[in-house]
Phi, psi and omega in degrees: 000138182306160178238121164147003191300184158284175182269207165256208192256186187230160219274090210089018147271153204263130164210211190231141179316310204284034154249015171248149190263191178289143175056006194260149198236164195186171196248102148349128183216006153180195170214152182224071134343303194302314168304356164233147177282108184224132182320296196327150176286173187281133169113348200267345155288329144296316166283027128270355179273316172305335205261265177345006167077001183274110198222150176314119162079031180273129137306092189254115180236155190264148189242326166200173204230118185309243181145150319302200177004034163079005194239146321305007216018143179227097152320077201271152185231078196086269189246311160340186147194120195227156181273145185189099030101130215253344169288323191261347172304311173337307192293337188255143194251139168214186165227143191283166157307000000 
């Protein structure tokens, strides 16, 4: 774990995808855009999270965390896996598992 991070969250609190560590796993339970600073017009980092399958009641675990500072992350999501950029995971609302 990077060192000065927060601790992470525990187990059946609601946070953001991009506040989880290596191996903690967790359910979707919406997307917030408004909480990332993002170039994109509005609604099109949601409509790209929905096409990546993070959708209500998606099953997620972060499988790794990048060097330096933890960015990107790579993030399997049901059956998949995909790199997802730990400012735009912000966007994702989950509750842990």
């Amino acid at each position: 774990m990077p060192s000065g991070s927060a601790d992470p969250p525990a187990s059946g609190d609601s946070c953001r995808l991009g506040a989880l560590r290596k191996g903690q796993r967790a359910v979707v339970t919406g997307l917030d855009e408004a909480a990332v600073v993002t170039p994109l017009p509005p609604g099109e980092l949601e409509r790209r999270m929905i096409e990546m399958g993070l959708i209500e009641g998606a099953r997620v675990e972060i499988l790794h965390e990048g060097f330096p500072g933890a960015d990107p992350l790579a993030v399997r999501i049901d059956d998949h896996t995909l790199a997802l950029r730990r400012a735009e995971a912000h966007a994702v609302l989950v509750t842990l598992a």
